[in-house]
C-alpha positions in Angstrom: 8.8 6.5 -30.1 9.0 5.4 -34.0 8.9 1.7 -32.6 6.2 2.4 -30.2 4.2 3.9 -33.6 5.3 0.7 -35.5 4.0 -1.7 -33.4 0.9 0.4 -32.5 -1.4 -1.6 -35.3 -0.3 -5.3 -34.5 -2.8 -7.8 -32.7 -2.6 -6.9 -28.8 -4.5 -8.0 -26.1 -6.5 -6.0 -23.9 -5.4 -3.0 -21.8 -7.0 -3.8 -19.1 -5.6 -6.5 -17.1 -9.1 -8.0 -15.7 -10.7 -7.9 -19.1 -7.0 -9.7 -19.9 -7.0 -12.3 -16.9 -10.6 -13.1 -17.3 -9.9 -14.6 -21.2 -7.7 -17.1 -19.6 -9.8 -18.2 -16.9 -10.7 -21.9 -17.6 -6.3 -22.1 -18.2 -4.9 -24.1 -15.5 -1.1 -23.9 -17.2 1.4 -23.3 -19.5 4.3 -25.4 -20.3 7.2 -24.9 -22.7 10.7 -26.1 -23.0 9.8 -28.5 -19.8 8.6 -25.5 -17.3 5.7 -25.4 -16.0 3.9 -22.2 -14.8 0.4 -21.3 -14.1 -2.0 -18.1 -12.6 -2.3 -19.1 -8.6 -3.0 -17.5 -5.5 -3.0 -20.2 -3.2 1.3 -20.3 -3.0 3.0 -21.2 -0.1 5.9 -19.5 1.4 8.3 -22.6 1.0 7.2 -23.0 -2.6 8.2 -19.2 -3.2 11.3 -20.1 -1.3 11.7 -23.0 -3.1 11.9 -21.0 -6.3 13.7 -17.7 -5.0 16.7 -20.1 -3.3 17.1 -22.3 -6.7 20.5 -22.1 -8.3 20.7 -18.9 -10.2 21.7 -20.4 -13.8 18.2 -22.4 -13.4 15.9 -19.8 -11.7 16.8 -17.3 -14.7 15.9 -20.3 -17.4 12.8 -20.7 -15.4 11.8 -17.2 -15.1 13.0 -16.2 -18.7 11.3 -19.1 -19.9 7.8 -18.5 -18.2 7.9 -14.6 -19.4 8.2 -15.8 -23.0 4.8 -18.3 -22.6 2.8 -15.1 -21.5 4.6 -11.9 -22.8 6.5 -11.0 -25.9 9.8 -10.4 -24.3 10.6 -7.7 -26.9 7.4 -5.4 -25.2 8.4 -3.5 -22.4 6.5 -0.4 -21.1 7.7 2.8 -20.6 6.9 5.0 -17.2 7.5 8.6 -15.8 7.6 9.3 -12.5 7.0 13.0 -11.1 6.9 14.5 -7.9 3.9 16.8 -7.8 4.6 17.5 -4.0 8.0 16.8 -2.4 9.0 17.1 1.1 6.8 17.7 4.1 5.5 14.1 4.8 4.9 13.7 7.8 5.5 9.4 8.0 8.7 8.3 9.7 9.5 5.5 6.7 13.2 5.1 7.3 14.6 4.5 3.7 12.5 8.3 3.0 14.3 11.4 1.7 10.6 13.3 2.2 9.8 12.7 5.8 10.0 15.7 7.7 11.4 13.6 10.4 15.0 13.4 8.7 17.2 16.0 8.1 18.1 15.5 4.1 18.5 17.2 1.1 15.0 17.3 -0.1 13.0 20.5 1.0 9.2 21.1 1.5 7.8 22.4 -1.8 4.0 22.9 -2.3 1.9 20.9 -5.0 3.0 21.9 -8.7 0.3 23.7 -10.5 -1.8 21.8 -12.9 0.0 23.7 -15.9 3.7 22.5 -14.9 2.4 18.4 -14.3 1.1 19.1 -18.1 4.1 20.6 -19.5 5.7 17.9 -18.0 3.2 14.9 -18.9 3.9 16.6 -22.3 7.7 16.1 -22.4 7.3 12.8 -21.2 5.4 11.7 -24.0 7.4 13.3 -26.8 10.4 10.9 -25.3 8.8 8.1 -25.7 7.1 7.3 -22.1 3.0 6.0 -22.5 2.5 5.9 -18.3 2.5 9.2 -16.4 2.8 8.4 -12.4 2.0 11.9 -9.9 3.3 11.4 -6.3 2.7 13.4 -3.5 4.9 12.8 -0.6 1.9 12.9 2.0 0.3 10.0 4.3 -3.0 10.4 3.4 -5.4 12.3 0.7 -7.4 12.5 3.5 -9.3 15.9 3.5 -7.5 17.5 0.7 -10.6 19.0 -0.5 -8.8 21.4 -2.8 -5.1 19.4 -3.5 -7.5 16.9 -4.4 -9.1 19.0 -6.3 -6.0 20.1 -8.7 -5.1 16.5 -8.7 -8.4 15.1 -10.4 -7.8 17.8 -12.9 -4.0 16.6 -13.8 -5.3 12.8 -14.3 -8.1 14.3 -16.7 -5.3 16.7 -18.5 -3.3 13.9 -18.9 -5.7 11.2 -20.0 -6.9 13.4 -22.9 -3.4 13.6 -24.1 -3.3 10.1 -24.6 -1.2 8.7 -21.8 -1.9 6.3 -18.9 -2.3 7.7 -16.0 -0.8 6.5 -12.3 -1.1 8.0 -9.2 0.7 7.3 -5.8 -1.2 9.5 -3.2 -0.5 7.3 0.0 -4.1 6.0 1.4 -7.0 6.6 -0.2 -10.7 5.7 0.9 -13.5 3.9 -1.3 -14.7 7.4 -2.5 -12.0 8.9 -3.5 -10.7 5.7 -5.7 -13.9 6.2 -7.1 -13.5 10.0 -8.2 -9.6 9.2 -9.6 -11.2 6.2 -12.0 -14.0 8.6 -13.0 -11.7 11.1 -13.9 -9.4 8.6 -16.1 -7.1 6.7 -13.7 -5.6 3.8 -15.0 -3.2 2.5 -11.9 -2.9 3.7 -8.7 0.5 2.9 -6.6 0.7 1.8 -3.2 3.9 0.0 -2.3 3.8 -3.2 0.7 8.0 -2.2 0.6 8.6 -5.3 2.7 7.0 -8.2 4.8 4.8 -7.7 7.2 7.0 -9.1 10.0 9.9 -6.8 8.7 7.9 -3.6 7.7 7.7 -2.6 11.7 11.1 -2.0 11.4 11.1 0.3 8.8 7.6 2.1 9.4 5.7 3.3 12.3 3.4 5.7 11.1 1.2 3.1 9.2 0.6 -0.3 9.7 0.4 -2.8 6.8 -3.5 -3.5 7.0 -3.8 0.4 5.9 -1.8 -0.8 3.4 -3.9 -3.5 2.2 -7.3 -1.6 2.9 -5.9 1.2 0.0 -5.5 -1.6 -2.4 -8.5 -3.3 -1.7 -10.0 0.2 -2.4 -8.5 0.4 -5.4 -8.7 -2.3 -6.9 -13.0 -2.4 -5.8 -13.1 0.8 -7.8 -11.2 -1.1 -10.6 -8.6 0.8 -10.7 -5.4 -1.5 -11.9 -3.6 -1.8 -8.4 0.8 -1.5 -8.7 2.0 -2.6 -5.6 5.5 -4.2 -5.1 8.8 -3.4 -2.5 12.0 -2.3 -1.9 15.3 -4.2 -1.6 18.0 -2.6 1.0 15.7 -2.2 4.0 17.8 -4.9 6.2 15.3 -7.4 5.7 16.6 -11.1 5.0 16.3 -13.3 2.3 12.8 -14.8 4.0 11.1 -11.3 4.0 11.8 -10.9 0.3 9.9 -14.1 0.0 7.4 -12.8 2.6 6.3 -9.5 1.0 6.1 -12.1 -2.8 3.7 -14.3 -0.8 1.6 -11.4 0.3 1.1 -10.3 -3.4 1.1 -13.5 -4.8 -2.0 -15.1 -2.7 -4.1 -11.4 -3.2 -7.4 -11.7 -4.4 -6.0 -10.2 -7.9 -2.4 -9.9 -8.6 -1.2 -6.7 -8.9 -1.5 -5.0 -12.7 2.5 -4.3 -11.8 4.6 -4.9 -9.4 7.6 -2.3 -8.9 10.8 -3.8 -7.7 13.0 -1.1 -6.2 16.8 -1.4 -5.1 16.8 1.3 -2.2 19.1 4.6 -3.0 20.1 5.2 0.5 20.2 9.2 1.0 22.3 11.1 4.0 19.8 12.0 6.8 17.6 9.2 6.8 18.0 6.1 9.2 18.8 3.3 6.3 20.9 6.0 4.4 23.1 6.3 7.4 23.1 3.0 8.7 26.5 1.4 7.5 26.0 -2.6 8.3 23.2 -2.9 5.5 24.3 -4.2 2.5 24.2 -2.6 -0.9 21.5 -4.5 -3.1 23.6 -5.8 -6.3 22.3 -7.0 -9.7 21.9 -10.5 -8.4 19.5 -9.4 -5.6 17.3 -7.5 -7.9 17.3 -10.2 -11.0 16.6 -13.1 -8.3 13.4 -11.3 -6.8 12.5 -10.0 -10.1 11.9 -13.9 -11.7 10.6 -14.9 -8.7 8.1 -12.1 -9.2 7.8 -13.0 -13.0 7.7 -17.3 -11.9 5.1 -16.8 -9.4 2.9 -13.9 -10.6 2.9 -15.0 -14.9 0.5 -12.0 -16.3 1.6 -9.2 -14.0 4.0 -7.0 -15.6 7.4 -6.8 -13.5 8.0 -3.2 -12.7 12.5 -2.6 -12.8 12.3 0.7 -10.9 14.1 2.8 -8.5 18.4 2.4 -8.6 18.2 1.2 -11.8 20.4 4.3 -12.7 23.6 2.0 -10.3 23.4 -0.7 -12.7 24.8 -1.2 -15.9 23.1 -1.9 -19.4 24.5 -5.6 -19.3 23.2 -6.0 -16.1 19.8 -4.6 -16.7 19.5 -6.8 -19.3 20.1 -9.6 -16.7 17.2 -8.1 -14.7 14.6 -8.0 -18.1 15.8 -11.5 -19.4 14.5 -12.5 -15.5 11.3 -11.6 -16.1 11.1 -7.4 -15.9 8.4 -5.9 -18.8 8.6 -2.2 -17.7 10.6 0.6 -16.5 10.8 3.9 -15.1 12.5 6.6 -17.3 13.3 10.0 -17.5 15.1 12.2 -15.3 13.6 12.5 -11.9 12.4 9.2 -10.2 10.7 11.0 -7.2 13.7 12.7 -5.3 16.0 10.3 -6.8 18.2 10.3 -10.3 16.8 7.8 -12.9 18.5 7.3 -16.3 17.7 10.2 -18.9 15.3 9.6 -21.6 17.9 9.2 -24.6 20.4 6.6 -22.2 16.9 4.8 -22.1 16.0 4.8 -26.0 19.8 4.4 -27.2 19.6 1.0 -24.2 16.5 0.0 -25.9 17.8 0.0 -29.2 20.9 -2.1 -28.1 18.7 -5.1 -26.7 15.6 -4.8 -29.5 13.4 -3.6 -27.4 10.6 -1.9 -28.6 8.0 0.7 -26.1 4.4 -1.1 -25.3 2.2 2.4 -26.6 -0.9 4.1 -24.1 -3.7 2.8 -23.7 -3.3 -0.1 -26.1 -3.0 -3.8 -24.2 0.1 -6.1 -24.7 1.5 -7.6 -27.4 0.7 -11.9 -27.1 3.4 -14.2 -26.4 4.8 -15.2 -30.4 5.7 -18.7 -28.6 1.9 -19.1 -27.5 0.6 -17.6 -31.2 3.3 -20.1 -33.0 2.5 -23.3 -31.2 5.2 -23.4 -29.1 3.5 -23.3 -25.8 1.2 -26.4 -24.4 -1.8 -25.0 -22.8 -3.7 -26.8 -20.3 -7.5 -26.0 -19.6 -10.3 -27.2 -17.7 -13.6 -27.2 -18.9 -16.8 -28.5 -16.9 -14.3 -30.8 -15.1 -12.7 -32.1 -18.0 -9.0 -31.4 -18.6 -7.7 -31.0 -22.2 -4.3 -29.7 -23.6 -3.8 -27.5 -26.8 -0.8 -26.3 -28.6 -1.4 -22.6 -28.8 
């Protein structure tokens, strides 16, 4: 917290990742330390494969590389996740401790009052967190009238304390996007989890379009949009690259994309099914620079399992590209690191916490020269030294 207060006064960008994106439009690339990298949305799947399949030694020089042109690798951002309603959901997503359709640990509670979520957004920011994410295992908001209510109320309570605030509600129309940025919204989360040709497999419920159609809700109510995926779902190596190309050629990149390593739990269908593999460090550092190669200004979200993998190899994961976690000690229905394992981790790497509210720090390598800069103006293409 001490370092987040430090660095609260230094030269940042903006917070908000349009106002952000929109200073670098006439910027076709960067280049440093011969890689290349630019902002694109018209990728092709065999170029993403192309990258995810390259020798690992090389991707992570790439992707390390490319996060130090746009980011100061020393800035990463600091999230809590709480469950405001567990249980009781009534979609049949197989990798889901919640859904009512599997018999598992996890029992139906109703919403947390607005007081607890406050108490909690409270101890959250005392250790250090400065993004405040409410889920609610349900589809849909849908008509909620009075949940809905309570909710707008928490993102209000905890916007005046200071913190960003993230919601993941499951689909959510144009109007009600609307109400949550009035109220003080900053990002709204609504995971793809796989490819489209794999998620059938994993989801029934709710097809990927109603996927899509939240985020495009979001993001017209400009709300930043967090939207990433799960490793550990059975998919192969192409869907990985499939779900990247899906977020990659969006009309925006996401704000943040969240990459979770599934924690498979007893009584759901990818908990008890034994022929998937376990997702290792490897799996989550190669789909992580990927991420950070093909998607430069989006901050790279190391989420869910990070509590299976060890401090050397998380480092592995935030030298690929990663620029923000989820701490404290309940990541939905699933254990996450506690706070102190987080700040004594930080401490050991030099990491310092990116503060509320207040944009990034700017890539030193970009403010010191180090970084050629191509732009286009009126047709004309001209390179700087930043």
């Amino acid at each position: 917290n001490a370092n987040a207060n430090a660095n609260a006064n230094v030269d940042r960008l903006p917070n908000n990742d349009r106002e952000r994106n929109a200073m670098y439009s006439d910027e076709e690339s960067r280049t440093m330390s011969n890689v290349t990298a630019s902002v694109r949305h018209d990728w092709t799947k065999d170029e993403i494969a192309e990258i995810y399949n390259l020798p690992f030694h090389d991707l992570m020089y790439k992707s390390s590389t490319v996060h130090r042109m746009y980011w100061n690798a020393a800035e990463v951002q600091q999230c809590t996740l709480l469950s405001i309603k567990t249980g009781g959901c009534t979609e049949d997503c197989s990798y889901c401790s919640q859904s009512t359709r599997h018999k598992t640990f996890v029992k139906p509670e109703p919403t947390m009052k607005v007081k607890e979520v406050l108490e909690a957004a409270k101890r959250a920011k005392e250790a250090g967190s400065t993004r405040f994410c409410m889920g609610a295992a349900w589809r849909e908001l849908g008509n909620k009238k009075n949940a809905f209510g309570h909710i707008l109320e928490m993102v209000k309570g905890v916007n005046g304390m200071g913190l960003e605030v993230c919601c993941t509600l499951g689909m959510l129309n144009a109007e009600q996007a609307k109400q949550l940025k009035e109220a003080g919204l900053s990002a709204y989360n609504h995971n793809l989890d796989t490819s489209p040709e794999h998620y059938p497999n994993v989801i029934t419920t709710r097809t990927y379009e109603d996927r899509l159609d939240t985020i495009a809700n979001v993001r017209d109510a400009g709300i930043s949009v967090c939207c990433g995926g799960i490793l550990g779902l059975g998919e192969k190596d192409a869907d990985r690259v499939g779900l990247l190309h899906v977020l990659a050629t969006l009309p925006e990149h996401p704000e943040s994309v969240p990459i979770n390593a599934l924690v498979s739990v007893d009584g759901t269908p990818l908990g008890d099914d034994d022929d998937i593999d376990a997702v290792d460090a490897f799996d989550m550092a190669r789909m992580i620079a990927t991420a950070r190669i093909v998607m430069p200004r989006t901050m790279v979200r190391l989420s869910a399992g990070r509590l299976s993998f060890s401090d050397a190899e998380q480092f592995m994961m935030f030298n690929a590209g990663a620029n923000s976690i989820f701490n404290g000690d309940k990541l939905l229905t699933t254990s996450n690191p506690e706070f102190d394992k987080d700040q004594a981790l930080f401490q050991k790497l030099g990491f310092v916490g990116k503060p509320a509210h207040k944009g990034p720090m700017p890539s030193p390598h970009a403010e010191e020269g180090g970084v050629v800069i191509t732009k286009v103006e009126n047709g004309q293409q001209s390179q700087q030294y930043a």
